[in-house]
C-alpha positions as CSV (number, residue, x, y, z in Angstrom):
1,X,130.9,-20.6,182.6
2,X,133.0,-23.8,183.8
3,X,131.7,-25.9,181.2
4,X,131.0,-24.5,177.3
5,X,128.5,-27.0,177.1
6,X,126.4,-28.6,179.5
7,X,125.0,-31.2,178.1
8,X,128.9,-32.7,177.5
9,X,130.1,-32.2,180.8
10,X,132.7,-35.0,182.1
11,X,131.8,-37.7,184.2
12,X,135.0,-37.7,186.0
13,X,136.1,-35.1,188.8
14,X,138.8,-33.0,187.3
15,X,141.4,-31.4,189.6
16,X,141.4,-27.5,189.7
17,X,140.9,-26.2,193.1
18,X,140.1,-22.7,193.1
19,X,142.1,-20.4,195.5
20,X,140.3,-18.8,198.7
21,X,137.8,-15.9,198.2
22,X,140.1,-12.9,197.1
23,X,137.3,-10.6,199.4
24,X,135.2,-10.0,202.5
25,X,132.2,-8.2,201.0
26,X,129.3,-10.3,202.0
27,X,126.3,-8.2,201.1
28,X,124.7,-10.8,199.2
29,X,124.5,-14.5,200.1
30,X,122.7,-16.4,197.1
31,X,120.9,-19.9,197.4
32,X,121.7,-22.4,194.4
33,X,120.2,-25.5,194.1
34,X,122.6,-28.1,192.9
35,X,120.5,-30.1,190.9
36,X,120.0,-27.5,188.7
37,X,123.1,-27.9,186.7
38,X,122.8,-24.5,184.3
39,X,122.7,-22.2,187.4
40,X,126.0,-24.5,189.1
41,X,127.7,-23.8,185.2
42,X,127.8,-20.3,186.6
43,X,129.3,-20.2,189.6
44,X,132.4,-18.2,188.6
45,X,130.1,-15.3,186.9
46,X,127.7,-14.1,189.1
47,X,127.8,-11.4,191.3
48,X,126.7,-12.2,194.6
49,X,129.3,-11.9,197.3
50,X,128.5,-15.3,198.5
51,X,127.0,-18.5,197.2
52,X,125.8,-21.4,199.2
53,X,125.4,-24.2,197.6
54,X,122.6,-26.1,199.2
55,X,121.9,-29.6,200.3
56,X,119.0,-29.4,203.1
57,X,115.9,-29.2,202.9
58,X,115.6,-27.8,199.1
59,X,116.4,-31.3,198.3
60,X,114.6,-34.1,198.6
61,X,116.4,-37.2,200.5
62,X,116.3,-39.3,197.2
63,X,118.3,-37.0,195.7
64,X,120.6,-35.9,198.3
65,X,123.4,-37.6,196.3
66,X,123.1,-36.5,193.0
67,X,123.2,-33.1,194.1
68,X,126.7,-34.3,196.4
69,X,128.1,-35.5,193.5
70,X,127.3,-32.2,191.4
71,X,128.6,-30.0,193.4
72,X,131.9,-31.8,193.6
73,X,132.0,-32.5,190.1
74,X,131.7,-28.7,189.0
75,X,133.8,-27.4,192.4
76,X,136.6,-30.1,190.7
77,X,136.9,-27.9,187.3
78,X,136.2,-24.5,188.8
79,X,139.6,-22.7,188.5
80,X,138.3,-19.7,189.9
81,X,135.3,-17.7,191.5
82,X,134.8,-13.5,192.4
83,X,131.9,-15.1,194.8
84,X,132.7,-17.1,198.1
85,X,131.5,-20.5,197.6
86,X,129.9,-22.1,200.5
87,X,128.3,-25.6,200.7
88,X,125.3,-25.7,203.2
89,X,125.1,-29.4,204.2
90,X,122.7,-31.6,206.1
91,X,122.5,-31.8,209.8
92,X,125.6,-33.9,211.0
93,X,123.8,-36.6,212.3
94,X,121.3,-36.9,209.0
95,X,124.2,-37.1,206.2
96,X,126.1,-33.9,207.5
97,X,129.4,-35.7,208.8
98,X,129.8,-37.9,205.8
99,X,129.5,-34.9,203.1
100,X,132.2,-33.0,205.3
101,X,134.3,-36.1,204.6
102,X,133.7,-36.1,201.4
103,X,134.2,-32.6,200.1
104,X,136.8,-31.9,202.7
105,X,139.4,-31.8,199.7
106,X,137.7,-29.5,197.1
107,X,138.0,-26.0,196.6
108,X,135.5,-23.8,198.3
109,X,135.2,-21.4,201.3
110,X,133.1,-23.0,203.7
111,X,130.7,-25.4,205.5
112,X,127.6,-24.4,205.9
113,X,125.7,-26.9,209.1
114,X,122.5,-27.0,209.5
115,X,119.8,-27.3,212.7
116,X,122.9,-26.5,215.2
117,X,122.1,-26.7,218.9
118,X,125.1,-26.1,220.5
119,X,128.8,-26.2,221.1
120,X,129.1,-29.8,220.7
121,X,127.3,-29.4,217.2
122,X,129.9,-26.8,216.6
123,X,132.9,-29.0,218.2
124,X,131.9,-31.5,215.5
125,X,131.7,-29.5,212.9
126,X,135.4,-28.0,213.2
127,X,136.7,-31.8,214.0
128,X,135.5,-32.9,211.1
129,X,136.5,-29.9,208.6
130,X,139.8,-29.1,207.0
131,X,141.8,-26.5,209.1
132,X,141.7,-24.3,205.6
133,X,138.1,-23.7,205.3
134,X,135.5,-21.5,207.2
135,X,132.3,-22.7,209.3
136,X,128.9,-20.9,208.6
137,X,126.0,-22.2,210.5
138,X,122.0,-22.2,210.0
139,X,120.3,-20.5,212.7
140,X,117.3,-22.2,212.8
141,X,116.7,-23.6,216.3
142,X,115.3,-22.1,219.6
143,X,118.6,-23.6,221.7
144,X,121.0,-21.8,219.2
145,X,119.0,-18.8,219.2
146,X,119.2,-18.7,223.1
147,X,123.0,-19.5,222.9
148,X,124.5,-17.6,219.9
149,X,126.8,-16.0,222.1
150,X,128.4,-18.9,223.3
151,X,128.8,-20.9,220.4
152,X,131.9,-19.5,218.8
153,X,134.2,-21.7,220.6
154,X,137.1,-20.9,217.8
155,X,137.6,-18.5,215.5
156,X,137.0,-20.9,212.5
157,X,133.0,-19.8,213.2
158,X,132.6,-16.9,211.5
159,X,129.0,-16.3,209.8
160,X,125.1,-17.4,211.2
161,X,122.3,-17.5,208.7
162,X,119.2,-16.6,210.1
163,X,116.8,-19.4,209.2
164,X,113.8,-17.6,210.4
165,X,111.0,-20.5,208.9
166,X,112.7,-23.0,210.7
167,X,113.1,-20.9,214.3
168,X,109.5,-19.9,213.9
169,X,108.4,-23.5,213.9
170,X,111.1,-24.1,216.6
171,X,109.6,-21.2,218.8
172,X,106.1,-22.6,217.9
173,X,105.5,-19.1,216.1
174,X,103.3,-19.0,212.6
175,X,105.2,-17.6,210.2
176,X,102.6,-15.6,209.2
177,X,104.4,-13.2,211.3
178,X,107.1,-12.5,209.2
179,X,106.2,-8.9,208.3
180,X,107.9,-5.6,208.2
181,X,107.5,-3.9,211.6
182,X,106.1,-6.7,213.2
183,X,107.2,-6.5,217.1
184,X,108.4,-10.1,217.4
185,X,110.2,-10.3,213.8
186,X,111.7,-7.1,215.2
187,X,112.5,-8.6,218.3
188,X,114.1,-11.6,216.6
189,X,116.0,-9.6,214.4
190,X,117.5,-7.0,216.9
191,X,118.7,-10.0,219.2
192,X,120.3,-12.3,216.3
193,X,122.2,-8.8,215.2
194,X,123.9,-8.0,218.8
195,X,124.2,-11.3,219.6
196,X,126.6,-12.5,216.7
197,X,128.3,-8.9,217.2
198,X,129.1,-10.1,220.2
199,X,130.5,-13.2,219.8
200,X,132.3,-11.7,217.0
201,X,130.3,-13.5,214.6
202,X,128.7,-11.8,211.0
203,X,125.0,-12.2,210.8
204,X,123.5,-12.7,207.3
205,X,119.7,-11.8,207.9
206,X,117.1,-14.6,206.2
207,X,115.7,-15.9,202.9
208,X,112.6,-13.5,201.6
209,X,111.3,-16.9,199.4
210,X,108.9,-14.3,197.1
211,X,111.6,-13.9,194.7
212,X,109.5,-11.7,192.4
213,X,108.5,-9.5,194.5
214,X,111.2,-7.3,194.6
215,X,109.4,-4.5,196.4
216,X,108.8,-6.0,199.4
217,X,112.2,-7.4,199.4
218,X,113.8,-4.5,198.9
219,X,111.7,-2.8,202.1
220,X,113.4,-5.7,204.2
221,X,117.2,-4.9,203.3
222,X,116.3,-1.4,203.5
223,X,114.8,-1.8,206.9
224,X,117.8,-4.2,208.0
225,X,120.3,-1.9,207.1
226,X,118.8,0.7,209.5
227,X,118.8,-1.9,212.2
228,X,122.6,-2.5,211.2
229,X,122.5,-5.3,209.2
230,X,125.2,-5.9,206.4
231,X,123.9,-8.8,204.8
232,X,120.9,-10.9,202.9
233,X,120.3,-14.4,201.5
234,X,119.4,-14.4,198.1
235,X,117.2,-16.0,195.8
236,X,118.3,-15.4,192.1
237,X,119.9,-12.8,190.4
238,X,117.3,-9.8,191.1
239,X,117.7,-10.2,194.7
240,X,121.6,-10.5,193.9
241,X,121.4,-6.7,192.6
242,X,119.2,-5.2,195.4
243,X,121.1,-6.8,198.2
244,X,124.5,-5.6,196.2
245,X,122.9,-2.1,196.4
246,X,121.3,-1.8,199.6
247,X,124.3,-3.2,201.5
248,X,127.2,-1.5,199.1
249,X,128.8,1.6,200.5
250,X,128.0,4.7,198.5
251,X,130.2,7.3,197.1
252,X,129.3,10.1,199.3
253,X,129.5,7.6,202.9
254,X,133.5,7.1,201.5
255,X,134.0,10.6,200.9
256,X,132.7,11.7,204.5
257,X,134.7,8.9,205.9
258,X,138.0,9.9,204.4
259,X,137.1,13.5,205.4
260,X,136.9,12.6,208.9
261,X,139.4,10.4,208.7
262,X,141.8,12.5,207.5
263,X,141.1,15.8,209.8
264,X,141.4,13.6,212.9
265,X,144.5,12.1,212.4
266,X,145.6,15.1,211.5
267,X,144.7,17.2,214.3
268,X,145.4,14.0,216.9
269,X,148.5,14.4,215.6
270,X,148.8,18.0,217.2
271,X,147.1,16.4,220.5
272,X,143.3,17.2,220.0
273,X,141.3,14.5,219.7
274,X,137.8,16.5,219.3
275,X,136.9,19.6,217.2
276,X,134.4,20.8,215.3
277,X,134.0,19.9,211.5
278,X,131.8,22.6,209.4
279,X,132.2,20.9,206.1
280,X,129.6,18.2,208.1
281,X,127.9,20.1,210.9
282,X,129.3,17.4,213.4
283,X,131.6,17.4,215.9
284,X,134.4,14.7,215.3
285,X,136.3,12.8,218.1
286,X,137.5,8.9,218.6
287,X,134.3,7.2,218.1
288,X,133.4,9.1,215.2
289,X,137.0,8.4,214.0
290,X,136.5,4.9,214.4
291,X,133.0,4.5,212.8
292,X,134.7,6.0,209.5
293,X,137.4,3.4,209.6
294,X,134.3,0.8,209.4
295,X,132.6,2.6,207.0
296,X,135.9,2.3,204.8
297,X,137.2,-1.0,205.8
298,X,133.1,-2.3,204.7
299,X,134.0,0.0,201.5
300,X,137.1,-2.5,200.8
């Protein structure tokens, strides 16, 4: 906890600044509302990969600055955090520049924008931030989903959040569409995946808001992760652990990697680059070399 006692917290910013995330897992990415101050207390215990503390549309405009001022209050005393902290803010022309401004100098990870369009939105963005900070952007808008490709004008740019809610009402799609195996979710999905691959960006797939039903949620990150997914927004602690386990690297996917690993640069180093394997049935060469590089490089 960052405060023993809630109810005494100060009223004055304190000046601890907690040092970058020490990781890159990002299997889990965790929603916090800021106005609730016992969840913000702990921050520095839980065990999503990635928090985002959020200041959209979870929060009503009256109360947009409370939760501001929350967020920087308990960010001031954190001294440190296993999860990377990210601060989703408003859209830059609804409040979004001036809370950039404002928390610019406090210890987190990154900027989370909302309702981004295009490459000016993101040229603003990276103006406006501290050089030592990441951008993360909402995907919620039919121009950014015809554009992600292009919008990673620097390398500062490195996560989208699919917002699929917003997109749907963007696309002028009911979002009684959101299903498993539906052809346009599918559609949606396969498209936001290759196109952040290819702009070099990581795609964190979107918020399942029935945070008790852990069945259906579970289906989704199962069915993500075959599509090749390594990542899902959270909603509390239960999604926290499937996400974790889904997403994780299991025991026998490192031991097959540093198998293969390890007989090809063994026989590369005696000039053959393909062979047979019989402890797996499969025939290793380069690009199987490389996928078990991922698979282990994902494991760290």
């Amino acid at each position: 906890m960052i405060f023993e006692n809630i109810d005494q917290i100060p009223t004055t910013f304190g000046s601890a600044k907690k040092a970058s995330c020490p990781h890159r897992r990002r299997r889990s990415n965790m929603m916090l509302n800021p106005l609730n101050l016992k969840h913000l207390n702990r921050i520095d215990e839980s065990d999503a990969d990635m928090i985002t503390l959020n200041l959209e549309d979870a929060i009503a405009p009256s109360r947009k600055k409370e939760a501001l001022h929350n967020i920087a209050l308990f960010l001031s005393h954190l001294e440190a955090s296993k999860s990377c902290i990210i601060v989703r803010i408003n859209p830059l022309d609804a409040g979004g520049e001036e809370e950039i401004a404002f928390l610019n100098d406090f210890g987190f990870d990154a900027v989370r924008v909302a309702k981004v369009k295009d490459q000016y939105d993101i040229a603003r963005a990276l103006t406006l931030l501290s050089p030592d900070k990441e951008l993360h952007i909402s995907l919620e808008t039919k121009e950014a989903f015809a554009s992600l490709a292009a919008l990673r004008i620097d390398e500062r740019l490195t996560v989208a959040n699919l917002g699929i809610l917003d997109l749907l009402s963007s696309l002028g799609l009911p979002q009684s569409i959101v299903q498993p195996g539906n052809p346009a979710i599918n559609y949606i999905l396969s498209k936001f995946l290759v196109d952040a691959k290819t702009a070099g960006i990581h795609p964190i797939s979107f918020m399942f808001q029935e945070y008790n039903d852990t069945e259906t949620y579970r289906r989704w990150c199962e069915r993500e992760k075959a599509m090749g997914f390594e990542s899902k927004a959270c909603m509390g602690p239960k999604q926290v652990a499937i996400a974790n386990e889904v997403f994780g690297v299991s025991a026998d996917a490192v031991a097959r990697a540093e198998h293969i690993k390890e007989r090809f640069e063994r026989e590369a180093a005696h000039g053959n680059n393909g062979f047979m394997d019989e402890r797996y049935g499969i025939f290793i060469d380069e690009p199987i070399y490389r996928d078990a590089l991922l698979t282990l490089e994902r494991k760290e």
